[in-house]
C-alpha positions in Angstrom: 0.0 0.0 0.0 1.4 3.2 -1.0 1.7 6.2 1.3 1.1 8.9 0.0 0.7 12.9 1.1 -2.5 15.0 0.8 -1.6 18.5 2.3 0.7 17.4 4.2 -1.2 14.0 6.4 0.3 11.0 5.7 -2.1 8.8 3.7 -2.7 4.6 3.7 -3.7 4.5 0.1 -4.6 1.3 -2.6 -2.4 0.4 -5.5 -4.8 1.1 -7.6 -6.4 4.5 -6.6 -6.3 7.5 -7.8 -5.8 10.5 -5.5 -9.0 11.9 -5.2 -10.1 7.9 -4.4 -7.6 7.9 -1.3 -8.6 11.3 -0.4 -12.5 10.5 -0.5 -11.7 7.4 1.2 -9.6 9.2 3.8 -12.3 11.9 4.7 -10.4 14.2 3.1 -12.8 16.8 1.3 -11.7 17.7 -2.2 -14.3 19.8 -4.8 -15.6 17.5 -7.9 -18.4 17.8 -10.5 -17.7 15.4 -13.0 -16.3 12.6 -11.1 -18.0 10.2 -9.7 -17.2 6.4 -7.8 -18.7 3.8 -10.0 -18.2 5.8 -12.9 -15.4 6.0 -15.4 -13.2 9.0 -15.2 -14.1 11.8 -17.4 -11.9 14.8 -16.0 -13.8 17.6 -18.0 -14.8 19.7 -14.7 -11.0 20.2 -13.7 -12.3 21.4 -10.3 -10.7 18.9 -8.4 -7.5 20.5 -8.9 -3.8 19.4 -7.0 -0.7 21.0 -7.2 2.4 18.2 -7.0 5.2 19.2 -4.1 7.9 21.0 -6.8 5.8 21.6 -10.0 4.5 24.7 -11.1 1.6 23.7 -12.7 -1.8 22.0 -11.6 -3.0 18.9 -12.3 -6.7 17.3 -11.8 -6.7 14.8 -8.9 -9.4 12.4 -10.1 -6.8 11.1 -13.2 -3.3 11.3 -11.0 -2.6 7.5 -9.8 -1.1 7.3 -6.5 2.5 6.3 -6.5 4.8 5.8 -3.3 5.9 9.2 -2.0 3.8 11.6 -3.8 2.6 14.5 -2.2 0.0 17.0 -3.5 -1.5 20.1 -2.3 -5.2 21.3 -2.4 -5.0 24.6 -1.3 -1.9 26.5 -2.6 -2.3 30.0 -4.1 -1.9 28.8 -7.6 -4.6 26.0 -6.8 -7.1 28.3 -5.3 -7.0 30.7 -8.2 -7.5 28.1 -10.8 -10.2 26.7 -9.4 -11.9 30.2 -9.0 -11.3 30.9 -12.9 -13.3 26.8 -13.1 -16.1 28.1 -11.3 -16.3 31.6 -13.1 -16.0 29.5 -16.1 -18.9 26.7 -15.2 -21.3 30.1 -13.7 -20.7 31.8 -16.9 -24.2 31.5 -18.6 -25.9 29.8 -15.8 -28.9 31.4 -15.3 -28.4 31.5 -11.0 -32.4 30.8 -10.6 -31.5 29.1 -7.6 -34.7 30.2 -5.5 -37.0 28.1 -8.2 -34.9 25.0 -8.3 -35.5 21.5 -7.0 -31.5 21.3 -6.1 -31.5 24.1 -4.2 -29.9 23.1 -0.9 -28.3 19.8 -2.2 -26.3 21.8 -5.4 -22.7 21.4 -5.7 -22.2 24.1 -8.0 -24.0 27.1 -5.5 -21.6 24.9 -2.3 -18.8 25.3 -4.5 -19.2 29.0 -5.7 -19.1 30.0 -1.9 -16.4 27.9 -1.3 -14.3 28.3 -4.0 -15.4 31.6 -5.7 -17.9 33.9 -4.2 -17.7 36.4 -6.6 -19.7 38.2 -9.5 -19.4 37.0 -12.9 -16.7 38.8 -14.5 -18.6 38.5 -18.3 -20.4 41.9 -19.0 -22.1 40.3 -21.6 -25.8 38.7 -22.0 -25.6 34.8 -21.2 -26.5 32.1 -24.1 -29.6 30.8 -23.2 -30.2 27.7 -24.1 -33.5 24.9 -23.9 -35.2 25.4 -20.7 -37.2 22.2 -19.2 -36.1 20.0 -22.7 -38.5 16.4 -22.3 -35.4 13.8 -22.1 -38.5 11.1 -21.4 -41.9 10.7 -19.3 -40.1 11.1 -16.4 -37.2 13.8 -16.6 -36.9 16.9 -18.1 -33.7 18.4 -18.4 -33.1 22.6 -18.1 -29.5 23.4 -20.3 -28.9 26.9 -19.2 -27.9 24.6 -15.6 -25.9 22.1 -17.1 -22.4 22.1 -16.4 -21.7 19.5 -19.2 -19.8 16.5 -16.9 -21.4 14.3 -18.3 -22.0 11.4 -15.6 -25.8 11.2 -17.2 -24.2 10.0 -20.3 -21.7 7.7 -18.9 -24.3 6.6 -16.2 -26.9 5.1 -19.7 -23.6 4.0 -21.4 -21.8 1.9 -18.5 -24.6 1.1 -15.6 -27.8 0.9 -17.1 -26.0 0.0 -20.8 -29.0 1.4 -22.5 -27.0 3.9 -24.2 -29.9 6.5 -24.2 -28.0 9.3 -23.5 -25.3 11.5 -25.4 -23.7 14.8 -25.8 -24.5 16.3 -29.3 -23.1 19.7 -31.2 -19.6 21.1 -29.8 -18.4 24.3 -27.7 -21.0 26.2 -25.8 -23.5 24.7 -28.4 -22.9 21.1 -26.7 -26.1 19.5 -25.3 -27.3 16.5 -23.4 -30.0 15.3 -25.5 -31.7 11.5 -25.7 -31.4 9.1 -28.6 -34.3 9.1 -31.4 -34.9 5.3 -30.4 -36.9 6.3 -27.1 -34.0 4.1 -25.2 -34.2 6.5 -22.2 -37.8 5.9 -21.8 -37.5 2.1 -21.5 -34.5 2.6 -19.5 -35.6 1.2 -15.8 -33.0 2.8 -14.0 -33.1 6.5 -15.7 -34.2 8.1 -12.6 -30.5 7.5 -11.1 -29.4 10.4 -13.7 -31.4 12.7 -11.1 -29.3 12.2 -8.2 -25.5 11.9 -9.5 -26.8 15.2 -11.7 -24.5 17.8 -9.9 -26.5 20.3 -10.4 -30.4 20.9 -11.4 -30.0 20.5 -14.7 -32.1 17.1 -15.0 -35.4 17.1 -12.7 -38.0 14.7 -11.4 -41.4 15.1 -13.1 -43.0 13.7 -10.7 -41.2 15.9 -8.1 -41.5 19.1 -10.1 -41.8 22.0 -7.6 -43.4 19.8 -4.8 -41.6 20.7 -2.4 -38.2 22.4 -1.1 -35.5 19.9 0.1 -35.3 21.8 3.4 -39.0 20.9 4.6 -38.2 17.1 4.1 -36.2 14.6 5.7 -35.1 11.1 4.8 -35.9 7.8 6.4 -34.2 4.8 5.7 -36.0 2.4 4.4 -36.0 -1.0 2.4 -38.1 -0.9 -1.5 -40.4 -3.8 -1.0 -40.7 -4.0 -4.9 -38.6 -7.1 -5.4 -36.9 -9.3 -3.5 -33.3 -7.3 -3.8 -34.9 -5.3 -1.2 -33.0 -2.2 -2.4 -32.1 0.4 1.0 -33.1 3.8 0.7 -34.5 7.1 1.8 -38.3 8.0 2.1 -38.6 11.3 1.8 -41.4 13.4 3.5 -42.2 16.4 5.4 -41.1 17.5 8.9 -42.7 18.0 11.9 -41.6 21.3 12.2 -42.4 22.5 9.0 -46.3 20.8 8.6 -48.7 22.1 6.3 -51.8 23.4 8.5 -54.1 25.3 5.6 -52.7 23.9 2.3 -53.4 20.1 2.0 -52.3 19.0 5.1 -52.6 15.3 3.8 -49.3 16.9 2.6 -47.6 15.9 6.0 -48.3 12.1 5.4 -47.4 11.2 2.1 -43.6 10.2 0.5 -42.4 13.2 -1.1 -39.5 11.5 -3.4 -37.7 8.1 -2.8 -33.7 8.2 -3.9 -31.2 5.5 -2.9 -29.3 4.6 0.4 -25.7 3.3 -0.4 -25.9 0.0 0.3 -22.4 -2.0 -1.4 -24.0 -5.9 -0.3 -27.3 -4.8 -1.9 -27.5 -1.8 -4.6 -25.1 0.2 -4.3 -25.9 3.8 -4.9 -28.3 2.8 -7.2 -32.1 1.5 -7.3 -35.0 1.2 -10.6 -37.7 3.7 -11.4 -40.3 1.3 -10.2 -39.0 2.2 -6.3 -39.1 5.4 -6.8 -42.7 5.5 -7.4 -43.1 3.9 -4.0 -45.4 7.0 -2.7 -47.8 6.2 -5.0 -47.9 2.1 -4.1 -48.1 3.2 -0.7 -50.6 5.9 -1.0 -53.3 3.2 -2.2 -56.9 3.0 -0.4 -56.2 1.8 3.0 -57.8 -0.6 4.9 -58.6 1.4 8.2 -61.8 -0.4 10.1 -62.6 -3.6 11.3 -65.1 -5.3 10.2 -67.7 -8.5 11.2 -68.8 -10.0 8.4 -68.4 -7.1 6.9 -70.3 -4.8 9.1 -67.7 -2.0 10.9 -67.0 -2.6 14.8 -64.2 -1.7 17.3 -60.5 -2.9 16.6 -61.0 -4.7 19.7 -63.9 -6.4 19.2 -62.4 -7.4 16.3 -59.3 -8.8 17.7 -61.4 -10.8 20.6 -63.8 -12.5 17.9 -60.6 -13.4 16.3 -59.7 -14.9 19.1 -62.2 -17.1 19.8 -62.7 -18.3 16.2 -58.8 -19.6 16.8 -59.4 -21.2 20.4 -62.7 -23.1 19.1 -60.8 -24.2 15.8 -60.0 -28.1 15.2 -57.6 -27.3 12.1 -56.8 -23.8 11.9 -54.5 -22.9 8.4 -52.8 -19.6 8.1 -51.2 -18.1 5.0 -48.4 -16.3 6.0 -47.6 -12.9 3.9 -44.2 -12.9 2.2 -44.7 -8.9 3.1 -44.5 -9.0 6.6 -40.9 -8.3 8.5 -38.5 -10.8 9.8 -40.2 -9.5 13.1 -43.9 -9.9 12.2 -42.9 -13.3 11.1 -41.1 -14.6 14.7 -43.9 -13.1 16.3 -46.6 -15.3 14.1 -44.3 -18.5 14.5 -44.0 -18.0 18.9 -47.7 -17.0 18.9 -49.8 -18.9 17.1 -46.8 -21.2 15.5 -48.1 -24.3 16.9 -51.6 -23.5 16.7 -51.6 -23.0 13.2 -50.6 -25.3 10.0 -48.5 -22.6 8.5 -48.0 -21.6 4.5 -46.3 -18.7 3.3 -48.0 -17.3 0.3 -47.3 -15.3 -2.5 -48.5 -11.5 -1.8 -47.9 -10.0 -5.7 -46.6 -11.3 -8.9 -45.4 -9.1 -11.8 -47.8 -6.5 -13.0 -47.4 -5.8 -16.9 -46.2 -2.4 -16.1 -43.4 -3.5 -13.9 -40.2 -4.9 -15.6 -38.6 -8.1 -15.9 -35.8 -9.9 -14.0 -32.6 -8.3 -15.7 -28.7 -9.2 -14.3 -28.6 -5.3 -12.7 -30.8 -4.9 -10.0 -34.6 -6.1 -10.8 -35.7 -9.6 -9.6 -38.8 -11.8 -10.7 -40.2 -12.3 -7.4 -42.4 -9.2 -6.8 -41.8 -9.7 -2.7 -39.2 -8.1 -0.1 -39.2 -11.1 2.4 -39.8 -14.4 0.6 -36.8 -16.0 1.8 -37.4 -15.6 5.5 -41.0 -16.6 5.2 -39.7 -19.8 3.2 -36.8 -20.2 6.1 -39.7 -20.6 8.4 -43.0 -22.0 6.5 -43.8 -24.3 4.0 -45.5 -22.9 0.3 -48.8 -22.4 0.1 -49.2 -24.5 -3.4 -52.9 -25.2 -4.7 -55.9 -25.8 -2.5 -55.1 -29.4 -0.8 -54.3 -27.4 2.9 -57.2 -25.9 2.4 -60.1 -28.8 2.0 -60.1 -29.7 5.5 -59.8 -26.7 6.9 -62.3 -25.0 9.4 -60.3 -21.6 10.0 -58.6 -19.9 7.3 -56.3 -17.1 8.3 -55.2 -14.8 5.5 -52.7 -12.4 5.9 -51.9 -10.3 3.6 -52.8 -9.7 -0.3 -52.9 -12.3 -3.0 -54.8 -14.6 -2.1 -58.3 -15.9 -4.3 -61.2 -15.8 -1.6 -62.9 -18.2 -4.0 -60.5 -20.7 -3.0 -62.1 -20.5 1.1 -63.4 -23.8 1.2 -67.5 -23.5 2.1 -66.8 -25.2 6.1 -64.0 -22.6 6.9 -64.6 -19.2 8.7 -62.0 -16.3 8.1 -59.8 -14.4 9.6 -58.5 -11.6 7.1 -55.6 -9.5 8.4 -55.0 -6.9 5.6 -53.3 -3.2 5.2 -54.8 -1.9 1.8 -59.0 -2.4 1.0 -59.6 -5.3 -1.0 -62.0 -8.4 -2.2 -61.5 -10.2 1.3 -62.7 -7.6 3.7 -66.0 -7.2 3.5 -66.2 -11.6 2.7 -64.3 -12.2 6.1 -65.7 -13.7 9.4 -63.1 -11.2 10.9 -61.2 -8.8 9.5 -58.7 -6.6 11.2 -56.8 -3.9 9.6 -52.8 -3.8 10.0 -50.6 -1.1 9.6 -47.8 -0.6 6.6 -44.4 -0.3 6.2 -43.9 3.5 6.8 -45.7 3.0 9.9 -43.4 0.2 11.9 -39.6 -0.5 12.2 -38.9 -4.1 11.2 -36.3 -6.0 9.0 -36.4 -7.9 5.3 -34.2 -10.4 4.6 -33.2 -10.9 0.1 -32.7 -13.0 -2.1 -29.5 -13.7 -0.8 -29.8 -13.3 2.8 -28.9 -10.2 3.2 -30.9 -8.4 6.5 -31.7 -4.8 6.1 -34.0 -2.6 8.1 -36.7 -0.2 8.0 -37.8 2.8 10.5 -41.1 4.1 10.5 -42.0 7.5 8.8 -45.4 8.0 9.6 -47.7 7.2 13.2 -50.4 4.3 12.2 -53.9 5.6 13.1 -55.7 4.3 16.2 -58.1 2.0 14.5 -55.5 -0.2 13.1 -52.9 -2.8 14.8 -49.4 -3.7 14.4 -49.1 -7.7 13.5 -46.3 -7.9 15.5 -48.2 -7.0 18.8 -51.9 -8.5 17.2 -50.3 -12.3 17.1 -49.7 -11.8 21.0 -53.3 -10.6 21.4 -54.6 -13.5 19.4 -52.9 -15.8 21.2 -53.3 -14.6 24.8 -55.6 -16.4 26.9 -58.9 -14.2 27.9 -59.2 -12.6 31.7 -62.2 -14.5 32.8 -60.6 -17.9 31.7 
């Protein structure tokens, strides 16, 4: 391992790094635009510039290899000038709308100018003004007048995504990012990962168009329940502190944006466009009463009939949701475990909409925690559990209420309205992801966890806590 010297502190670097690698890797903060980790080097920004101990010149830090010995400098005279005359350059014919753009308060380029330049343009002349709010595809639009041209868009479709959508036509300050006439970008499942390693605002979210300021919101990590990768990430939504009380306050409850949360054992810094829309999946018509026989009555009513059903029951059968949390899932097996003949089922398969399996990311199965469910229960495979049974519980979706067989009564246990409500003996509404810490376990046993963004409302239960309830033997006994 070479050592090597950034400003002077003595650095443990890999063969194989470059210096700004072994500087990012060291905590050491060093300016960049154009470079990027998993992306190929590109050095058009030239804002991450080095001087070398006993050369005269500078030299950009994301191309210079370590070597044994070397020593650079990141803040000599000569450095701080030339990257002042980069940002005067990259500002030249921006347009400085900050106060309108979705990247205010997460922009390199406005951190950089007060770090590194802070002064007026020196141009006395009009800026070029260029394509404002260009379509790239359904999704993103792309405003030219902010783009900085470093092109990790382009490299991102050419060497992650390999859909090749993207590319850099025309030369000089006529050079734009523009989309291929195939529609490539549009079928690109991952496009939305151009939005976040995008520097600046040049390429924005249409679904986050002007929704909100980044300020108001703050992240939650979280696991995309999409497939079973079970991609980490943040769910973005509205503070406490800054809460809507006239203007939609349903504002305060819903997922502003989902991005990605580094994860190297899962997905990296990436995820697909299909967890980004996971506002909208969540957002569906909730299930938020308990009913009799369809009929509405107290959440504990509810819970006690269910109860009873399960302690007069000669061959109770539950199918298990491959949606519920490692948690939820221990708590069914020490509950009710040996009460119970036990089947996970499958909660979704793939919608037409959604993509296929691909070797990136995207996986088949349609489920975040099919692998612990089938670590601890058997498959639910065609009716034959069924026919003798005189309880059915049904947790979670998926599951063909034509298939109860005519001797059984029901016990639903469901988070989003569907067919089984109203048709159930019992039902009891159960609360969502964003409402309950818990943990999913992939395709490949990898554990990640969730926290909860949101407070579940009084009228429905946690199944974690509702297994115990169910299983608990009554006062009077």
């Amino acid at each position: 391992m070479p050592e090597i010297f950034i400003d002077g502190r003595a650095i443990q670097a890999e063969r194989n790094q470059t210096v700004i690698e072994a500087a990012v890797a060291n905590g050491i903060e060093m300016a960049y635009f154009c470079w990027h980790p998993k992306l190929s080097i590109a050095g058009n920004c030239r804002v991450c510039a080095i001087q070398v101990e006993g050369r005269s010149w500078v030299e950009i830090a994301c191309n210079m290899p370590v070597s044994e010995g070397l020593r650079v400098q990141t803040d000599t005279e000569l450095v701080k000038q030339y990257r002042k005359s980069v940002m005067q350059l990259l500002t030249l014919n921006h347009p400085v709308d900050c106060g309108i753009c979705d990247k205010a308060g997460e922009c390199k380029l406005q951190d950089y100018h007060y770090a590194y330049n802070g002064a007026p343009s020196l141009s006395v002349d009009p800026k070029l003004r260029l394509t404002k709010f260009h379509p790239l595809s359904e999704r993103i639009v792309l405003d030219n007048e902010r783009c900085i041209l470093c092109s990790r868009c382009v490299r991102f479709t050419h060497e992650i995504s390999k859909s090749k959508a993207l590319g850099i036509k025309q030369r000089g300050d006529s050079s734009l990012v523009r989309a291929t006439e195939s529609g490539a970008f549009d079928k690109d499942v991952y496009s939305d990962n151009v939005i976040d390693i995008c520097p600046v605002g040049a390429l924005l979210s249409r679904s986050f168009f002007y929704q909100s300021r980044v300020w108001y919101l703050k992240p939650t990590p979280s696991v995309c329940p999409r497939c079973a990768r079970g991609c980490t990430v943040q769910l973005w939504h509205r503070k406490s502190e800054w809460k809507l009380n006239a203007v939609n306050p349903m504002r305060n409850v819903v997922i502003e944006r989902v991005t990605p949360l580094e994860n190297p054992a899962v997905n990296g810094p990436w995820m697909c466009n299909v967890g980004r829309d996971l506002g909208t999946f969540f957002e569906r018509p909730r299930a938020e009463r308990a009913m009799l026989k369809g009929q509405p009555v107290d959440l504990a009513v509810a819970i006690e009939q269910a109860r009873l059903l399960i302690e007069q029951a000669r061959r109770p059968v539950a199918l298990v949701s491959n949606w519920a949390s490692n948690e939820e899932l221990d708590a069914f097996e020490r509950a009710l475990g040996a009460r119970f003949e036990a089947f996970y089922k499958i909660d979704r398969v793939r919608q037409p909409e959604e993509p296929p399996e691909d070797d990136f990311l995207v996986r088949a199965d349609k489920n975040p925690n099919t692998a612990a469910a089938h670590a601890k229960f058997a498959p639910y495979e065609g009716n034959a559990p069924l026919d003798a049974a005189d309880l059915l519980l049904v947790w979670g979706e998926g599951f063909d209420f034509s298939r109860v067989p005519e001797q059984a009564q029901t016990i639903v246990l469901g988070a989003w309205q569907g067919p089984g409500d109203a048709l159930a003996d019992v039902f009891i509404p159960i609360s969502i992801q964003t409402e309950r810490s818990g943990h999913y376990t992939n395709f490949e046993g990898v554990v990640s966890g969730f926290e909860p963004c949101f407070a579940k409302k009084a009228t429905v239960a946690h199944a974690e806590a509702l297994f115990a309830a169910l299983a608990a033997v009554p006062v009077n006994a």
